[in-house]
C-alpha positions as CSV (number, residue, x, y, z in Angstrom):
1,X,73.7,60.1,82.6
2,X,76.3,57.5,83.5
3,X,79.8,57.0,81.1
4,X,79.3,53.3,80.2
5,X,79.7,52.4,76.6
6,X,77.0,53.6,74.1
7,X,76.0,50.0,71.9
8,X,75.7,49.2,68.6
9,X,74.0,46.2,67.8
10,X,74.5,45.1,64.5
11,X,75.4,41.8,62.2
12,X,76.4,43.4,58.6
13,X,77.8,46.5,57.4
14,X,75.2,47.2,55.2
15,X,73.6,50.7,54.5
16,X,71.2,50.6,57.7
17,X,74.8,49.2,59.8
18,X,76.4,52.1,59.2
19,X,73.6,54.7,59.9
20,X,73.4,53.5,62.7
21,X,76.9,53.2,63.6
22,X,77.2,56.7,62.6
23,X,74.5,58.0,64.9
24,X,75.4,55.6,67.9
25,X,78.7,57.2,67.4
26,X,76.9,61.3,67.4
27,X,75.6,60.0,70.3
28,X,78.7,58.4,72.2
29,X,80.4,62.0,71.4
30,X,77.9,63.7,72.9
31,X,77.2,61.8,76.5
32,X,80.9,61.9,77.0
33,X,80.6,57.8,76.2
34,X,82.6,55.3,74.5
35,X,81.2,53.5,71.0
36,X,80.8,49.7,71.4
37,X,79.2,47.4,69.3
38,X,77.3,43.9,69.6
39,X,78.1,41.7,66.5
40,X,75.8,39.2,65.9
41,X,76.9,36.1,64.1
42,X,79.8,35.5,61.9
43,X,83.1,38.2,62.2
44,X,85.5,39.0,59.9
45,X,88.8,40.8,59.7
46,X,87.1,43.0,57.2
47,X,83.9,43.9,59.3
48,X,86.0,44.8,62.3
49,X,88.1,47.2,60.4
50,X,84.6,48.6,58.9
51,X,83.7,49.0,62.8
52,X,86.8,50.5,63.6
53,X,86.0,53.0,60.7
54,X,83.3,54.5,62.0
55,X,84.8,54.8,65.8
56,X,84.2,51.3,67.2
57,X,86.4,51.0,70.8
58,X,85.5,47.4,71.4
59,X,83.3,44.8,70.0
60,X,81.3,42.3,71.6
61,X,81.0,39.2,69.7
62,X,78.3,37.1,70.0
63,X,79.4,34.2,67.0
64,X,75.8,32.3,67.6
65,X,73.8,35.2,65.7
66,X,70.8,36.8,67.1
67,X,68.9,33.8,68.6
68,X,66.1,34.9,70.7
69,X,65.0,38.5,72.3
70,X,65.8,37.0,75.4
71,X,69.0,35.5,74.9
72,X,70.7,38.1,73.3
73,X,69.1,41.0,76.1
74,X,70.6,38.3,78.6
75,X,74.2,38.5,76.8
76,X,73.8,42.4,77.0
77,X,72.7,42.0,80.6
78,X,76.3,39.9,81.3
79,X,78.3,42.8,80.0
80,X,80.6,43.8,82.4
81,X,79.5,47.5,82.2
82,X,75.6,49.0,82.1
83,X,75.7,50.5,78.6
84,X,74.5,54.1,79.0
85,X,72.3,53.7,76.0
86,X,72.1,50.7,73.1
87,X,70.9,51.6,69.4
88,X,69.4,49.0,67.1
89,X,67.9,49.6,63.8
90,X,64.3,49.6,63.7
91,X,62.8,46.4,62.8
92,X,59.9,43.6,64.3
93,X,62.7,41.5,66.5
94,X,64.4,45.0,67.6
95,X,60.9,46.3,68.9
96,X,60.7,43.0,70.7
97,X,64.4,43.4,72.1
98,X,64.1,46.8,72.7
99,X,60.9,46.0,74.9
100,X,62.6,43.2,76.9
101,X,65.9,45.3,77.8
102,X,63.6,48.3,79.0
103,X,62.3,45.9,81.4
104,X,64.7,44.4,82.1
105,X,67.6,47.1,82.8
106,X,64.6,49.8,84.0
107,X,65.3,51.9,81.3
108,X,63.7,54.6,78.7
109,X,62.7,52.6,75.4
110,X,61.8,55.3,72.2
111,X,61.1,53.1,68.9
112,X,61.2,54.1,65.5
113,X,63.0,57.2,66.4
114,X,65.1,59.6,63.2
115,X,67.4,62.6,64.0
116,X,68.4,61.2,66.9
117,X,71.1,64.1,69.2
118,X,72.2,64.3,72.8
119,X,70.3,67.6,74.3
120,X,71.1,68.6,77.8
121,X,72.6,65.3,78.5
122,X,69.7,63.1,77.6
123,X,69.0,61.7,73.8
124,X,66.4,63.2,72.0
125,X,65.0,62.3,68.5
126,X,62.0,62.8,66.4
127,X,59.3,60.2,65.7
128,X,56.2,60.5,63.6
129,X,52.8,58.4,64.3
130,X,48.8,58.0,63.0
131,X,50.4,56.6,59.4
132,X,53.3,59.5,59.6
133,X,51.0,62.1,59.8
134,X,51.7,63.3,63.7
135,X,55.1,64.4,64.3
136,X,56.6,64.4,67.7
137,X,60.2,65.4,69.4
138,X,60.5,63.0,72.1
139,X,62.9,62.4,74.6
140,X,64.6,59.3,77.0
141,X,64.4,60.4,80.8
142,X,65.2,57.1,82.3
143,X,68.3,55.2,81.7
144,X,69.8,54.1,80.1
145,X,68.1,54.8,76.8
146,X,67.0,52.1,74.6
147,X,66.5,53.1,70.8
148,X,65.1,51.5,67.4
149,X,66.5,53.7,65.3
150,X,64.8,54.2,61.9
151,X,66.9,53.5,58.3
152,X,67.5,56.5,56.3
153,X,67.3,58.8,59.1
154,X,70.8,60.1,58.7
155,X,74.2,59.8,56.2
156,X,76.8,57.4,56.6
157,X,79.8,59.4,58.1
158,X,83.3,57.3,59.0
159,X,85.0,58.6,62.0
160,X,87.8,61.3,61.5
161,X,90.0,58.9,63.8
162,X,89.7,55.4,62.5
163,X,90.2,53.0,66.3
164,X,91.1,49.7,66.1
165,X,88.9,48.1,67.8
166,X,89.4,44.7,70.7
167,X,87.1,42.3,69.9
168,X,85.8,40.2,72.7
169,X,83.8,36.9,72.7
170,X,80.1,37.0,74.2
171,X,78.0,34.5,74.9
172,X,74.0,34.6,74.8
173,X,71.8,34.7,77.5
174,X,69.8,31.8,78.9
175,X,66.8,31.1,76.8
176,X,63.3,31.6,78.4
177,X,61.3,28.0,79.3
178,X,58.5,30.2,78.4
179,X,59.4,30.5,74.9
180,X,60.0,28.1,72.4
181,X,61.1,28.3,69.0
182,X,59.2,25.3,66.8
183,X,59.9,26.4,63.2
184,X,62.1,28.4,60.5
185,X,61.5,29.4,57.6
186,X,64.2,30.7,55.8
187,X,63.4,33.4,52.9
188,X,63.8,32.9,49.8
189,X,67.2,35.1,48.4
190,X,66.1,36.9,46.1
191,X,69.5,39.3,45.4
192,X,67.4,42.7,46.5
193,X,67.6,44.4,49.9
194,X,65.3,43.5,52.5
195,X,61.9,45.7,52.2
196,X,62.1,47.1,55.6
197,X,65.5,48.9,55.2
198,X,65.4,49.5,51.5
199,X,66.4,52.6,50.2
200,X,64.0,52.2,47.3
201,X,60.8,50.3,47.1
202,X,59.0,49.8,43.8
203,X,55.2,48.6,45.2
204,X,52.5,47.2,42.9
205,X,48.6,46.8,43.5
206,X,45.6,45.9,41.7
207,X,46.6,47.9,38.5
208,X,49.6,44.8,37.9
209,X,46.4,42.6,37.2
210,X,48.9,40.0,38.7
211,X,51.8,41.1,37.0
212,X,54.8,42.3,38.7
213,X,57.6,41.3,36.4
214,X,58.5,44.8,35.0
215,X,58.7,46.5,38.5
216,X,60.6,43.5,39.5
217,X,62.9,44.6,36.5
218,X,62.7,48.0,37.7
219,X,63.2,47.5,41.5
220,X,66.4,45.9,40.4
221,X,68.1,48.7,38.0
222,X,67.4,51.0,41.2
223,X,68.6,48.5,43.7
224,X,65.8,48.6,45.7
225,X,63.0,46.4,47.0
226,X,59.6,45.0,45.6
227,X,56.7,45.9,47.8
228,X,52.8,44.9,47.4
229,X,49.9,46.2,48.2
230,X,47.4,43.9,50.5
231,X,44.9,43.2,47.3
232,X,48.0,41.9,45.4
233,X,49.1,39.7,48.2
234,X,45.9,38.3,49.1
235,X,45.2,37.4,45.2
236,X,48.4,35.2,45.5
237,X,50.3,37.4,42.6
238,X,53.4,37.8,45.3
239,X,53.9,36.4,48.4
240,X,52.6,38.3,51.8
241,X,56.2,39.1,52.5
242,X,55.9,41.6,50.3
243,X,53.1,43.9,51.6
244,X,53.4,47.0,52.4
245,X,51.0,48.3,55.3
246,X,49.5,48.6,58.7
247,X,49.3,45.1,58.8
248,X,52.1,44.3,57.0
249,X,55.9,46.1,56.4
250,X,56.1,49.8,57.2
251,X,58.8,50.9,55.3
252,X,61.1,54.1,55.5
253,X,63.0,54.3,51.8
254,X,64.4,57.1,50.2
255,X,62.4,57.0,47.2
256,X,59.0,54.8,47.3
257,X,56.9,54.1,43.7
258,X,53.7,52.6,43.8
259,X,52.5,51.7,40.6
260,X,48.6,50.9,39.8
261,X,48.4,51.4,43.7
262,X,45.7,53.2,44.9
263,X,46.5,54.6,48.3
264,X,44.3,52.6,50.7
265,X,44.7,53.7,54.3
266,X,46.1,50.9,55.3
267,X,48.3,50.7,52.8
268,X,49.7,54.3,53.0
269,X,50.2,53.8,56.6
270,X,52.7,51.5,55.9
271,X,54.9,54.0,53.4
272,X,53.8,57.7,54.7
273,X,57.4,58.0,55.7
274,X,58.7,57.7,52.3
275,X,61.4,60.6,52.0
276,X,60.0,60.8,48.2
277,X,56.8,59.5,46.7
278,X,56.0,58.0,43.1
279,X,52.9,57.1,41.6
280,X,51.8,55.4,38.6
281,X,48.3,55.3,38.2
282,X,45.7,55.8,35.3
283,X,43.4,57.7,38.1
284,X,44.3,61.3,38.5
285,X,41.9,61.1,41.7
286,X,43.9,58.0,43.7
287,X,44.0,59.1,46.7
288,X,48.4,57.8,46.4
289,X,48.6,60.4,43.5
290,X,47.0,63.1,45.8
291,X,49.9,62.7,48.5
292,X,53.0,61.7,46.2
293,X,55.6,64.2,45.3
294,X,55.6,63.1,41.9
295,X,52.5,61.6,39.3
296,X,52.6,60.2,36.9
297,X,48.6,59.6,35.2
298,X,49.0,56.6,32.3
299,X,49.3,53.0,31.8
300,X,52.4,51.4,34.5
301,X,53.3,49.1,31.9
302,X,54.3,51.9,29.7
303,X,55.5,54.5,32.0
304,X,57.7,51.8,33.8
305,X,59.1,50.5,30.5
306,X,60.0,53.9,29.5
307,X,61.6,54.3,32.7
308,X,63.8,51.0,33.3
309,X,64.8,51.8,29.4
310,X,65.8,55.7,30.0
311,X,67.8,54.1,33.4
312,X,69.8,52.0,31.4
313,X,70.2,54.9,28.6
314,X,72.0,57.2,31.3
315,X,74.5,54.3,32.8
């Protein structure tokens, strides 16, 4: 592989921003490769020295925020060196990104990708597919390597030598007459992280009968995210933001709890990842209780009062 700059593209310094600043930075170490990052949006003093803190060299800002996939792959297209490899966090726009740049710079696109290391000189990481339950080793052969990089798939480390890093203006790429943008629509803020990168996600289903106030109540004292299953959605009790699925949000937390959720396939396909699984359900068959780590068989409203009250006990 070539030396150019090993990119970061990120807009917040949030948990998934500094996972993936700290693998982008594994990864710089190990090609021989400087760490750069692409800032989308809004800058300040305080975020660069947060970049610098995990080994940022230089940072390329692009104050117009992320725009379209093709403007911002024809920003990183203007940059005056061929990055070696860029890392994005996994997400629907990143896919789409990721896709363009492969295209469009020739190179070796892996999505979704944890435990992501330098062997032999090329990046390597671990994937898993069918719903999470195939896993696969995979690695980039063309260059350079383009990477959606999963959230939660490694611990936030700060550099041992914090930079300070030069922060240059970039501007996007030209739009694509082929694409138009004709509407917004802004979500609604609702405090809690977003579902996709959420280290916890409390999900509901059928057994809520339309009632999610008390895991809202409990996503909250964990600081995670409230998830739905495709039954609750469709029946209009949250909206379909919130689902959780194959045809929905696949999620990655730390800790996922599904209360009165049965485990549809489609459903689980969407949270198989789940470093820990929780389930609430009066069924001891579910087919969610027969995979999680953890079951508990009894009414959600109870068990999740008990829990949000013993939470608050032990702070």
């Amino acid at each position: 592989m070539s030396t150019g700059p090993v990119l970061a593209l990120l807009g917040r310094l949030d948990q998934p921003g500094v996972e993936l600043l700290t693998t982008a930075r594994r990864v710089a170490q190990g090609l021989g490769a400087r760490l750069e990052a692409v800032w989308l949006g809004p800058l300040a003093d305080d975020d660069v020295t947060g970049l610098g803190a995990y080994g940022t060299e230089r940072v390329h800002h692009l104050a117009t925020g992320r725009g379209s996939s093709t403007e911002l792959a024809g920003a990183i297209l203007s940059l005056p060196e061929r990055p070696t490899a860029v890392l994005v966090t996994t997400s629907y726009p990143a896919r789409e990104l990721a896709a363009r740049l492969g295209v469009r710079l020739g190179g070796g696109v892996l999505v979704d990708a944890a435990q992501v290391e330098v062997v032999g000189g090329r990046i390597e990481a671990e994937r898993t597919s069918f719903a999470a339950t195939w896993g696969s080793r995979c690695a980039v052969l063309a260059e350079p390597a383009i990477v959606t990089v999963k959230p939660h798939a490694t611990s936030p480390e700060p550099a041992a030598a914090p930079s300070s890093p030069e922060v240059v203006p970039l501007a996007a790429g030209a739009s694509d007459p082929r694409v138009r943008v004709v509407e917004r629509t802004e979500r609604v803020a609702t405090g809690r992280p977003d579902l996709a990168s959420a280290g916890v996600v409390v999900a509901g289903g059928r057994g809520t009968e339309g009632d999610f106030s008390l895991l809202a109540e409990l996503a909250d004292e964990l600081g995670g995210a409230l998830g739905a299953t495709r039954v609750a959605t469709d029946e209009g009790w949250v909206g379909h933001e919130l689902q959780v699925g194959q045809t929905g949000v696949t999620v990655n937390p730390v800790l996922y709890i599904g209360a009165g959720v049965s485990g549809a396939v489609h459903h689980v396909g969407g949270m198989r990842a789940a470093q820990h699984v929780v389930a609430i359900n009066t069924d001891p068959d579910a087919p969610l209780v027969q995979i999680a780590d953890y079951a508990v068989i009894g009414d959600l409203f109870e068990v999740v009062r008990a829990m949000i009250d013993r939470l608050r006990e032990l702070r």
